[in-house]
Backbone as CSV, one residue per row, in Angstrom:
resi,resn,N_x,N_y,N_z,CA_x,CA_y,CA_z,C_x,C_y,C_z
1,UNK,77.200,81.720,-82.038,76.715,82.719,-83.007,77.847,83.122,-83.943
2,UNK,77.941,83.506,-85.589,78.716,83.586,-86.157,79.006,85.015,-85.793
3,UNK,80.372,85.455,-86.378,80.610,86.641,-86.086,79.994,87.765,-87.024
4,UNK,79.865,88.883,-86.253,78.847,90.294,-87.084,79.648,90.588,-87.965
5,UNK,79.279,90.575,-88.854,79.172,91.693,-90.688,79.249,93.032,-90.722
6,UNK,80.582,93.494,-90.702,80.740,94.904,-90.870,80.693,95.439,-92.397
7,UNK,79.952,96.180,-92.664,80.173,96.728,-94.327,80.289,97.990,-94.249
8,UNK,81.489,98.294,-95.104,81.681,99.849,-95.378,81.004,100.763,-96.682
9,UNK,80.600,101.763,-96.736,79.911,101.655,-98.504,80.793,102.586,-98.954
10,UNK,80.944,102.857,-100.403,81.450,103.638,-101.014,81.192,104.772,-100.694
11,UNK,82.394,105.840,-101.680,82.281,107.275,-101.689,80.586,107.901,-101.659
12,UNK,80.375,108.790,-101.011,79.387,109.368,-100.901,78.053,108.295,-101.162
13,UNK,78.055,107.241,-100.207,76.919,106.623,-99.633,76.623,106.384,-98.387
14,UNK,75.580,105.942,-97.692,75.394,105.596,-96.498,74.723,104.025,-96.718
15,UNK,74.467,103.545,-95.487,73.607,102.458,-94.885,72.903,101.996,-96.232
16,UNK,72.081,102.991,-97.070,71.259,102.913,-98.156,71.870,102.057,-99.411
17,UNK,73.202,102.289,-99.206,73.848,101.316,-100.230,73.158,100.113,-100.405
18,UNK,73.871,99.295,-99.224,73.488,97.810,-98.585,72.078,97.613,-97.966
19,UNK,71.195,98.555,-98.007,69.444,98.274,-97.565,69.104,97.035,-97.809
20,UNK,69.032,96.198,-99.008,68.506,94.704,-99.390,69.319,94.212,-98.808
21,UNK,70.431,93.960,-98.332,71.402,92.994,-97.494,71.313,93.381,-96.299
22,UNK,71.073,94.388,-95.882,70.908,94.377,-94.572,69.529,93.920,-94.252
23,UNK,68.540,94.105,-94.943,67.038,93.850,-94.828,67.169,91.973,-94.876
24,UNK,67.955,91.501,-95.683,67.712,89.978,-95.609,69.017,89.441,-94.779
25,UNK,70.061,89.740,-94.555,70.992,88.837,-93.720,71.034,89.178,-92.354
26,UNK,70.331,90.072,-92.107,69.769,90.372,-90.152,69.029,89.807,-89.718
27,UNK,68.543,89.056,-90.210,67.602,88.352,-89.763,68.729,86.903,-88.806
28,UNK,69.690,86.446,-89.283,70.271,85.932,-88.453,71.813,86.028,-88.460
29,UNK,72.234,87.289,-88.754,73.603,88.106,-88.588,73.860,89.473,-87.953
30,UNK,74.395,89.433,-87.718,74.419,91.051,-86.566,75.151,91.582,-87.605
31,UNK,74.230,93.206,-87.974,75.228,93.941,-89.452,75.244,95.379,-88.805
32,UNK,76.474,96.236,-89.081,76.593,96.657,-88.681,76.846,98.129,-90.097
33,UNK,76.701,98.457,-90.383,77.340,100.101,-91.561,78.137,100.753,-90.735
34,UNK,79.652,100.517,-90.743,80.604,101.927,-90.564,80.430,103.022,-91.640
35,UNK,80.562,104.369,-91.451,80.787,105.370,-92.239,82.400,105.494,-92.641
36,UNK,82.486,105.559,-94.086,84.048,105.918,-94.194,84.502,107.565,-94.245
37,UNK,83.560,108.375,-93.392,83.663,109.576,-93.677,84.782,110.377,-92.872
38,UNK,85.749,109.645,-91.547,86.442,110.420,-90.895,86.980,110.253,-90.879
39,UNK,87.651,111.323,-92.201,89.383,111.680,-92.430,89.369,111.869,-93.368
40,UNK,90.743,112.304,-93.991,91.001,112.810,-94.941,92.377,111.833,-95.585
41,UNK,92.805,110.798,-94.610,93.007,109.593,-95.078,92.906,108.213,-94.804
42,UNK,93.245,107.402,-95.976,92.403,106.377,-95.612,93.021,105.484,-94.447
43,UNK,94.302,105.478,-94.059,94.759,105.158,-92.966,94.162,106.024,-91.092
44,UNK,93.688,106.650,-91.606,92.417,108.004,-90.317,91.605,107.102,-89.951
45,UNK,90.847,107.143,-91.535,89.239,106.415,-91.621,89.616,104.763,-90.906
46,UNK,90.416,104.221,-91.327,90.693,102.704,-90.719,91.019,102.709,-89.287
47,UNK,91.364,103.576,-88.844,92.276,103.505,-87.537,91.009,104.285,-87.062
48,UNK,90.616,105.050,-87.131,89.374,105.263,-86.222,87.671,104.103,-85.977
49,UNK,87.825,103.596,-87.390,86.988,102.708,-87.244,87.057,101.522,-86.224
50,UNK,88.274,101.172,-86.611,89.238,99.823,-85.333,89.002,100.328,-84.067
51,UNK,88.659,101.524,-83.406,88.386,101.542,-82.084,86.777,101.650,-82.163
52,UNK,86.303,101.564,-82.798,84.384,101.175,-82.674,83.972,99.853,-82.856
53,UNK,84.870,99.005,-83.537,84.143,97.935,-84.290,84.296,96.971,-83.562
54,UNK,83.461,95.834,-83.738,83.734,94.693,-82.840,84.850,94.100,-82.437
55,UNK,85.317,93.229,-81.530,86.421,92.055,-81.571,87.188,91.685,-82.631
56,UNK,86.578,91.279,-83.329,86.464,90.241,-84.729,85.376,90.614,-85.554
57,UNK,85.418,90.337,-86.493,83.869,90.699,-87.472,84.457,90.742,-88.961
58,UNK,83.678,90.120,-89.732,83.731,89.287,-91.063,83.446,91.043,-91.828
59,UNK,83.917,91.594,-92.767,84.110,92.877,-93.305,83.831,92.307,-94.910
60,UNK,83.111,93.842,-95.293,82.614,94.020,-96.607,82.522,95.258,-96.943
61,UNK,83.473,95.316,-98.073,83.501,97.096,-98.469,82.967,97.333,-99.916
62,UNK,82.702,98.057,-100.633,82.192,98.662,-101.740,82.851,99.494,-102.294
63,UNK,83.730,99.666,-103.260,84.416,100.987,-103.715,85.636,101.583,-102.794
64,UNK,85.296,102.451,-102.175,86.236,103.616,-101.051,85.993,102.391,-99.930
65,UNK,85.018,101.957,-99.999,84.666,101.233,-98.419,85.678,99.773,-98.877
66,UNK,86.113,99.612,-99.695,86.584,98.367,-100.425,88.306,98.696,-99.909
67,UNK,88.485,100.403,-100.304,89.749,100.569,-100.142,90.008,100.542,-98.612
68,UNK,89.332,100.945,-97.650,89.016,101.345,-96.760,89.131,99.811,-95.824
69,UNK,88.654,98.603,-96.556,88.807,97.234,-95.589,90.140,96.875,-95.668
70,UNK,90.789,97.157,-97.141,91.914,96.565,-97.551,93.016,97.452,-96.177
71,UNK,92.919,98.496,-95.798,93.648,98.817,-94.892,93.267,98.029,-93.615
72,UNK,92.235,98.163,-93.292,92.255,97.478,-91.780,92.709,96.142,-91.523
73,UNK,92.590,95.526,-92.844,92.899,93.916,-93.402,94.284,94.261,-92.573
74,UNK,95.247,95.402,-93.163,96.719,95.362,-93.053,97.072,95.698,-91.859
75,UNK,96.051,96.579,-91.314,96.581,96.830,-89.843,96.169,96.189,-88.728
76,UNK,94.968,95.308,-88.833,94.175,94.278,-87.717,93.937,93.213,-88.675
77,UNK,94.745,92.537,-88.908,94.392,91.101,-89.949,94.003,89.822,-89.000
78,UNK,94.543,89.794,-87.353,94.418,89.103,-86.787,92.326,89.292,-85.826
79,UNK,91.808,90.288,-86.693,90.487,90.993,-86.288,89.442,90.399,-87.323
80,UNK,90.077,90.440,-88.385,89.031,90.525,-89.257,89.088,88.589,-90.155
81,UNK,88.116,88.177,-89.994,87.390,86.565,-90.045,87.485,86.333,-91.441
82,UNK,86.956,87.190,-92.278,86.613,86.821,-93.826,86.459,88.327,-94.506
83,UNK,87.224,88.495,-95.681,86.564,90.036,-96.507,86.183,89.583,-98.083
84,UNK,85.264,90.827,-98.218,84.709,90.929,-99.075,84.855,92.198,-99.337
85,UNK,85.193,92.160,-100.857,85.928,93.309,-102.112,85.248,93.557,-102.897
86,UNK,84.445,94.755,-103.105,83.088,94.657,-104.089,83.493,96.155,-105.055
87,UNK,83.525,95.868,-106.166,83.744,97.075,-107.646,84.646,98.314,-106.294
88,UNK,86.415,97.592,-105.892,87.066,98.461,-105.493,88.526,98.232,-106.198
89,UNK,88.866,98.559,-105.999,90.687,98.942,-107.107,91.894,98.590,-105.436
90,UNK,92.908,98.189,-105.683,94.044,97.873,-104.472,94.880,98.646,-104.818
91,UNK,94.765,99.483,-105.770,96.134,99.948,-106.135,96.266,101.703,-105.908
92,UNK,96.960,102.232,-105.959,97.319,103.598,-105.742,97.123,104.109,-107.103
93,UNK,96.558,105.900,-106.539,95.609,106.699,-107.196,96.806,107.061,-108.660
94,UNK,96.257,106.602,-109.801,97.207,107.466,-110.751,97.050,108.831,-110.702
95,UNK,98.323,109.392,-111.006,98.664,110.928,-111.155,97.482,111.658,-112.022
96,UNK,96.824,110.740,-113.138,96.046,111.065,-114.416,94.568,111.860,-113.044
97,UNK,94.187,110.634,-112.417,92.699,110.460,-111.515,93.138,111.782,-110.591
98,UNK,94.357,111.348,-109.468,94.304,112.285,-108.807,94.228,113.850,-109.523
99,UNK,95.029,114.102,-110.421,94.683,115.347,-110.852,92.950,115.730,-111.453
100,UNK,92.498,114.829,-111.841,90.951,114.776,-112.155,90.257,115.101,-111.153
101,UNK,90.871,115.256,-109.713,90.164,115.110,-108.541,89.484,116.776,-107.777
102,UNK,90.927,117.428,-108.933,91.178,118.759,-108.162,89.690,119.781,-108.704
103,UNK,89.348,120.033,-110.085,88.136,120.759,-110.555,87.173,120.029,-109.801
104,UNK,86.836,118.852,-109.804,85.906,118.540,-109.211,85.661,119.282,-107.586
105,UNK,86.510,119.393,-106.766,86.856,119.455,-105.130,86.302,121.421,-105.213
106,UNK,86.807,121.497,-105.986,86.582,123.598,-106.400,84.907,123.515,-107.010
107,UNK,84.503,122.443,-107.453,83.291,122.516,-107.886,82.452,122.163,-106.662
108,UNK,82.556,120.983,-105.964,82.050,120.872,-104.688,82.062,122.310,-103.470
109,UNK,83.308,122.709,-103.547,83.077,123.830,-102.608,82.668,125.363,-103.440
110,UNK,82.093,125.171,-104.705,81.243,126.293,-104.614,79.673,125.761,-105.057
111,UNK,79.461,124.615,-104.443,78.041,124.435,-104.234,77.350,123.535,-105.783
112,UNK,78.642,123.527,-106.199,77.987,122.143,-107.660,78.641,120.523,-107.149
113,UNK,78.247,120.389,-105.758,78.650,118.851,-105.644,77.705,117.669,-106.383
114,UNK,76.633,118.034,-106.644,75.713,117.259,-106.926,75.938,117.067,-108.530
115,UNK,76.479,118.180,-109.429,76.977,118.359,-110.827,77.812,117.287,-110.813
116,UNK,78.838,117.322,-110.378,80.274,116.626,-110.302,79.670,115.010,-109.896
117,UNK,78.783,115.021,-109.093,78.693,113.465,-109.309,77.509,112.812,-110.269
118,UNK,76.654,113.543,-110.538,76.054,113.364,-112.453,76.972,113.359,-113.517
119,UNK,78.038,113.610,-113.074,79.155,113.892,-114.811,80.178,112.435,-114.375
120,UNK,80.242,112.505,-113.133,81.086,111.072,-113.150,80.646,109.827,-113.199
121,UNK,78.748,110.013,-112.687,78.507,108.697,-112.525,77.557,108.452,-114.040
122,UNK,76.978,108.955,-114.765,76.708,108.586,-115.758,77.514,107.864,-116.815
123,UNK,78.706,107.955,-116.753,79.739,106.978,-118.157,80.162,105.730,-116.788
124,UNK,80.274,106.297,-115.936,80.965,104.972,-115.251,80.247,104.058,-114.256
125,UNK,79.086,104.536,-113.956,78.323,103.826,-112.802,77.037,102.405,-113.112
126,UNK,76.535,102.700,-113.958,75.455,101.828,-113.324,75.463,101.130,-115.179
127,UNK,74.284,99.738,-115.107,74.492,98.777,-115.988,73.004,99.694,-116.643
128,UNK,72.313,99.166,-118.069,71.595,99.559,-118.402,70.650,98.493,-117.825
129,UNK,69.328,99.286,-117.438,67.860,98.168,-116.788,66.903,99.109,-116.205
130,UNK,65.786,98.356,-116.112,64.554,99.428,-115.711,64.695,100.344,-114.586
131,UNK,65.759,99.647,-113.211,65.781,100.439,-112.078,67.106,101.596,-111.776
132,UNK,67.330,101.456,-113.341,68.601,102.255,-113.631,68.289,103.871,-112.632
133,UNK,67.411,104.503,-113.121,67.106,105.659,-112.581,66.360,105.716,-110.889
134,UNK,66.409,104.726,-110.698,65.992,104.826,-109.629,67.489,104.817,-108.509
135,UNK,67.983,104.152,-108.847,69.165,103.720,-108.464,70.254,104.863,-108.401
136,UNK,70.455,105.903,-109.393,70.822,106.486,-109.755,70.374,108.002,-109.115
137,UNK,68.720,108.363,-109.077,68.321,109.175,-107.624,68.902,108.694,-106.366
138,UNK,68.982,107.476,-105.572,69.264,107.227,-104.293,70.678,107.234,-103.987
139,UNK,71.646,107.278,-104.841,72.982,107.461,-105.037,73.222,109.231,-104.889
140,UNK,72.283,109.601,-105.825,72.529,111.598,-105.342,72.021,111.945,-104.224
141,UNK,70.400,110.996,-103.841,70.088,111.715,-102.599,71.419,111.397,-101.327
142,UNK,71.466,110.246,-101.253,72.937,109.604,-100.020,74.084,110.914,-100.340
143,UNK,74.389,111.375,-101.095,75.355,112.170,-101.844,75.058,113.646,-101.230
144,UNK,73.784,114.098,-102.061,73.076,115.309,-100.937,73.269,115.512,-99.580
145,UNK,73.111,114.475,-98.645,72.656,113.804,-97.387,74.006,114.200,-96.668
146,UNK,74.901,113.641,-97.541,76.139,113.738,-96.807,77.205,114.987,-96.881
147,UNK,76.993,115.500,-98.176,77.752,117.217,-98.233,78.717,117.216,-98.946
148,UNK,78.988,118.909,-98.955,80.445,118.772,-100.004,81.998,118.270,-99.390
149,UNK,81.258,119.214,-97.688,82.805,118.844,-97.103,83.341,117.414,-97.209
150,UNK,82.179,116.626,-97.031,82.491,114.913,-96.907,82.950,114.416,-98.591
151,UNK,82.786,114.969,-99.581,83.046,114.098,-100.799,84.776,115.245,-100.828
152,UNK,84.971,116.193,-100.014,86.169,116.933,-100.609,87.251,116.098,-99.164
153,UNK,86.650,115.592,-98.457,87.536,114.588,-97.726,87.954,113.790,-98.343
154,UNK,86.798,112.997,-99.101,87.317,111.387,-99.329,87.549,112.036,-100.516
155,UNK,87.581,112.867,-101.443,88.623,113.300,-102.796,90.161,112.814,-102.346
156,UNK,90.149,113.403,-101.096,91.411,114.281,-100.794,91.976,112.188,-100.217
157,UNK,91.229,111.461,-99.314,91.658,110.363,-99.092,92.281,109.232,-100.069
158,UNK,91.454,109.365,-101.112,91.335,108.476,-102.161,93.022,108.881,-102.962
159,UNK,92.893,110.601,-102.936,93.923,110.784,-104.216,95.711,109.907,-102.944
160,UNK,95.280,110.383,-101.798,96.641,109.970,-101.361,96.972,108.333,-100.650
161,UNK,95.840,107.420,-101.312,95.710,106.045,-100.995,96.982,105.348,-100.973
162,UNK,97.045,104.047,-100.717,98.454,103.528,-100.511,97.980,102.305,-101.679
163,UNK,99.211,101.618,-102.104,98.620,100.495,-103.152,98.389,99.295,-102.027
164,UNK,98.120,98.494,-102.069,97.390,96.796,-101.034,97.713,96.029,-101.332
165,UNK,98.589,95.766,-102.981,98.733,94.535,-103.611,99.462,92.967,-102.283
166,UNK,100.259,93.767,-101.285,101.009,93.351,-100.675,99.797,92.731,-99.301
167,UNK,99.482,93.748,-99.107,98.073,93.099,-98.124,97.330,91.872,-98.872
168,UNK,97.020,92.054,-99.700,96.041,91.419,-100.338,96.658,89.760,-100.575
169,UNK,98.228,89.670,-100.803,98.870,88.688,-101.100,99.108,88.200,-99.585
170,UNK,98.761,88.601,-98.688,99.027,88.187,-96.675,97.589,87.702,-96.940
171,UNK,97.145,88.109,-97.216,95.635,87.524,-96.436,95.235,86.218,-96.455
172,UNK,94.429,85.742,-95.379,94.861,84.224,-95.193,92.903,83.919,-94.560
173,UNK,92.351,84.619,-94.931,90.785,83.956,-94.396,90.471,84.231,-96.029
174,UNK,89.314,83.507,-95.941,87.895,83.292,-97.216,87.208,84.717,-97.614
175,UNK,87.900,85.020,-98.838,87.881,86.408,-99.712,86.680,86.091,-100.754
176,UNK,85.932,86.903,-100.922,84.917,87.120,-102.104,85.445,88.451,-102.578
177,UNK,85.552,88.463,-103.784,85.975,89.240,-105.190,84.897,89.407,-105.631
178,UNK,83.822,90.473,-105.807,82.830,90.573,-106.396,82.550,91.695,-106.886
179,UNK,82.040,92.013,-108.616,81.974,93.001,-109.403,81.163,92.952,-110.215
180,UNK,80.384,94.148,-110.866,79.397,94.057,-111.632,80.460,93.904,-113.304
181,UNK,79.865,93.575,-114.143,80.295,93.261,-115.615,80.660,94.612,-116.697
182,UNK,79.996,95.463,-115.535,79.943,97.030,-116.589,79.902,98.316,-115.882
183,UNK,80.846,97.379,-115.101,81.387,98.520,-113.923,82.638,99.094,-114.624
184,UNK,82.876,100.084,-115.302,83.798,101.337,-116.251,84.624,102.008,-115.138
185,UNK,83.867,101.727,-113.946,85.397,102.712,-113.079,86.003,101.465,-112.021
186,UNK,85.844,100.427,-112.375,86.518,100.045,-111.615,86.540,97.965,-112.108
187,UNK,86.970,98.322,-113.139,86.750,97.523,-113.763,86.723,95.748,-113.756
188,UNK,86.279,94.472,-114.810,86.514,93.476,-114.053,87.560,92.860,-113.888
189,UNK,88.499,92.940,-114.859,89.646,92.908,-115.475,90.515,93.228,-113.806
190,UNK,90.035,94.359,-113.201,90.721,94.543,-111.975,90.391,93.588,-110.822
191,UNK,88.913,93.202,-110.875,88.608,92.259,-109.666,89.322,90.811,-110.215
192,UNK,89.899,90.445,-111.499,90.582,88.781,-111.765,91.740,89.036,-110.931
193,UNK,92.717,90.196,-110.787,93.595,90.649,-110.800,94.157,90.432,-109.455
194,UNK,92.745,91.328,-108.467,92.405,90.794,-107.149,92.521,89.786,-106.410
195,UNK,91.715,88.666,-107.030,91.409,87.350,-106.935,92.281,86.350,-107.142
196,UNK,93.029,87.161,-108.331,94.584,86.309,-108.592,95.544,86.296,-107.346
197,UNK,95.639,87.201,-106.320,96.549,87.866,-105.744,96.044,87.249,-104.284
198,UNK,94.746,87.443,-103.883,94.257,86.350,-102.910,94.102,84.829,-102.719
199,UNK,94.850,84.241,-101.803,95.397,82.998,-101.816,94.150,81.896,-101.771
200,UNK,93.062,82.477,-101.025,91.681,82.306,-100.848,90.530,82.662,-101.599
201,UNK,90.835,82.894,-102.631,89.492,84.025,-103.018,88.812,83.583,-104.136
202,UNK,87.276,83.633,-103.914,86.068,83.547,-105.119,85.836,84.465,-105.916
203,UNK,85.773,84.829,-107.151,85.631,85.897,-107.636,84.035,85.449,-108.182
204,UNK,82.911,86.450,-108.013,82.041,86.926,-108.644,81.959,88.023,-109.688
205,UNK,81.317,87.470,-110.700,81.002,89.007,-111.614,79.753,89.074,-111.974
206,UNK,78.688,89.906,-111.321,77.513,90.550,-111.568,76.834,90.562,-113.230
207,UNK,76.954,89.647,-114.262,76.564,90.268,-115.293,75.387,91.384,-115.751
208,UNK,74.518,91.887,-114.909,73.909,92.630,-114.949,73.976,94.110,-114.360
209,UNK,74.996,93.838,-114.068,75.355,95.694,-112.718,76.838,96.286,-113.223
210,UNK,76.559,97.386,-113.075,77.656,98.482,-112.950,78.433,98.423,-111.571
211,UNK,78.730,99.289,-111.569,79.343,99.920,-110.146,78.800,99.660,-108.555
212,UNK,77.277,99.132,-108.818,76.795,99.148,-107.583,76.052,97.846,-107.626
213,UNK,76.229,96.838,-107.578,75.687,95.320,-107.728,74.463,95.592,-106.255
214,UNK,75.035,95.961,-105.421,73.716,96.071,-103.864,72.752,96.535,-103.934
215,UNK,72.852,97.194,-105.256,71.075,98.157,-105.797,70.926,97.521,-106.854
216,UNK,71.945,97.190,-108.015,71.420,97.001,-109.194,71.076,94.910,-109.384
217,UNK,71.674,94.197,-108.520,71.413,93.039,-108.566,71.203,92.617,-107.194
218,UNK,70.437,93.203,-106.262,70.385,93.070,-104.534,70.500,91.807,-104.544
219,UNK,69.473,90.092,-104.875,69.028,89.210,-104.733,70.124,88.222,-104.517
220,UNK,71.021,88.916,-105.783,72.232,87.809,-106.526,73.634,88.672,-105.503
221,UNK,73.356,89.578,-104.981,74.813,90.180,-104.700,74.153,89.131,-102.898
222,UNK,72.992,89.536,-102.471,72.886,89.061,-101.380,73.179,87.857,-101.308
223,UNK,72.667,86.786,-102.065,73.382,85.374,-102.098,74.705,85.196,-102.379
224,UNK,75.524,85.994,-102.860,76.802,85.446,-103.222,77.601,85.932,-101.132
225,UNK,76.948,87.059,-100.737,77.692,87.441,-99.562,76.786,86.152,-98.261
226,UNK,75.914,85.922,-98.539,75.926,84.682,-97.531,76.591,83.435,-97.759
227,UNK,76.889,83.289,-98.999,77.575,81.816,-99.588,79.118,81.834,-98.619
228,UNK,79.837,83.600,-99.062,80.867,83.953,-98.515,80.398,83.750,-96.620
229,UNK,79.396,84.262,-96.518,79.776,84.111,-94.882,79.812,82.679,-94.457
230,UNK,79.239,81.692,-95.245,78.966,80.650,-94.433,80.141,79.510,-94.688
231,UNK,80.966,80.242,-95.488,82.265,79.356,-95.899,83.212,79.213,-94.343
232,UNK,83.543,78.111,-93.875,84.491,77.548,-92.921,85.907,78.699,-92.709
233,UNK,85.874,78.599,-91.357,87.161,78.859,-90.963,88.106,78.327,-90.741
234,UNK,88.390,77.940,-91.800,89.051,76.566,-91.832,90.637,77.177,-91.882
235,UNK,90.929,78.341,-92.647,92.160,78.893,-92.837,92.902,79.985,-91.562
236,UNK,92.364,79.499,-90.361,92.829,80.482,-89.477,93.586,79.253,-88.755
C-alpha cells in the first residue's frame, strides 16, 4: 500500500480546504488533515504534529500549511516520502507584513475577525469565475469556525517564521510546486523560485485560481497531486 497523504491547509481553514481531494484520492489513499492551529510557532505547530502523524507519509501544505511542511521537511526529512508546496512563500516574514499583522490581531480581539479577513482576501485571494463567491463564503465560514484566538496565533506564528531556502535546497524526494496564476499574496514568480531551489521539483501553475487552486480548480489541482503521488521513489 502506498504511503498516507498528510495535508496541512492554510491560515484559518480546515479539512474544507481539500474536500474535492479528499473526496477523490481516498478512495485508494489513506488522507489524513492535520490542523496547523497549535502554537504560536511554526516550529510548536511542526513538532507537535510529528508526534501524531504517521511513520512516513507523503505531505501537502497550502499557504501556512505550506510553511508549516517546509519545517517538518527540516526536522523529520528522513519521515516524509514526497512534498507538495501549494500558493506558500519559504522565506521569512518582512518587517513591512509583520507589522501589517499587528491592527489586524487588535481587530480580531475586539470581535472584527471576520472584517480583517474580507479586507485581506478580496485584493489577494481568489481568481475571477462563477464560483468566486462561493468559494469565498466557505473560506469565512472555516474562518468563523475556527476563532479569533486561532487567526491571533497563527498572526503571531507566521510574523516570527524562519526562512527554508536552505531546507528546500536538502530535499531529496519528488516535490510538486504548485500555484494558482493570480495568486497576489503569494505569488508565481515565488513558486519558479521554489522549484528552482528544489533539486526534484515540478512546478504547476493553476491558470485559472488565486490563492486557493483546491476550491477554485479542484479537478486540475486533484490531478496534478496524484501525478505527484504516483511518481517513483526512486530518489531515496
Amino acid at each position: 500500500m502506498k504511503e498516507p497523504l498528510v495535508l496541512l491547509p492554510g491560515m484559518m481553514c480546515d479539512a474544507r480546504l481539500f474536500g474535492p481531494q479528499i473526496a477523490e484520492l481516498s478512495a485508494d489513499t489513506a488522507v489524513m488533515v492535520a490542523p496547523v492551529t497549535g502554537g504560536d510557532r511554526i516550529e510548536e505547530i511542526a513538532s507537535g504534529l510529528l508526534d501524531a502523524l504517521p511513520r512516513r507519509f507523503a505531505l501537502a501544505g497550502l499557504s501556512m500549511g505550506g510553511i508549516v511542511a517546509m519545517e517538518i521537511l527540516r526536522r523529520a526529512p528522513d519521515r516524509v516520502t514526497r512534498i507538495a508546496l501549494m500558493d506558500t512563500n519559504p522565506l521569512a516574514e518582512t518587517p513591512v507584513i509583520a507589522a501589517n499583522r499587528e491592527p489586524q490581531i487588535v481587530k480580531a480581539r475586539a470581535g472584527r475577525m471576520l472584517e480583517v479577513m474580507r479586507e485581506e482576501m478580496k485584493p489577494n485571494y481568489l481568481a475571477p469565475g462563477p464560483y468566486r463567491g462561493e468559494v469565498l463564503d466557505l473560506v469565512l465560514d472555516m474562518a468563523q469556525v475556527l476563532g479569533p484566538d486561532v487567526f491571533i496565533r497563527q498572526s503571531r506564528a507566521l510574523q516570527r517564521r524562519k526562512d527554508q531556502q536552505v531546507t528546500l535546497r536538502k530535499c531529496k524526494v519528488p516535490a510538486l510546486i504548485l500555484c494558482g496564476a493570480h495568486d497576489a499574496l503569494c505569488p508565481v514568480k515565488r513558486h519558479e523560485f521554489m522549484a528552482e531551489l528544489i533539486p526534484y521539483a515540478t512546478l504547476r501553475v493553476m491558470e485559472q485560481s488565486g490563492h486557493l487552486p483546491t476550491l477554485e480548480q479542484p479537478s486540475e489541482t486533484t490531478f496534478a497531486l496524484r501525478e505527484w503521488l504516483q511518481m517513483p521513489l526512486i530518489l531515496q
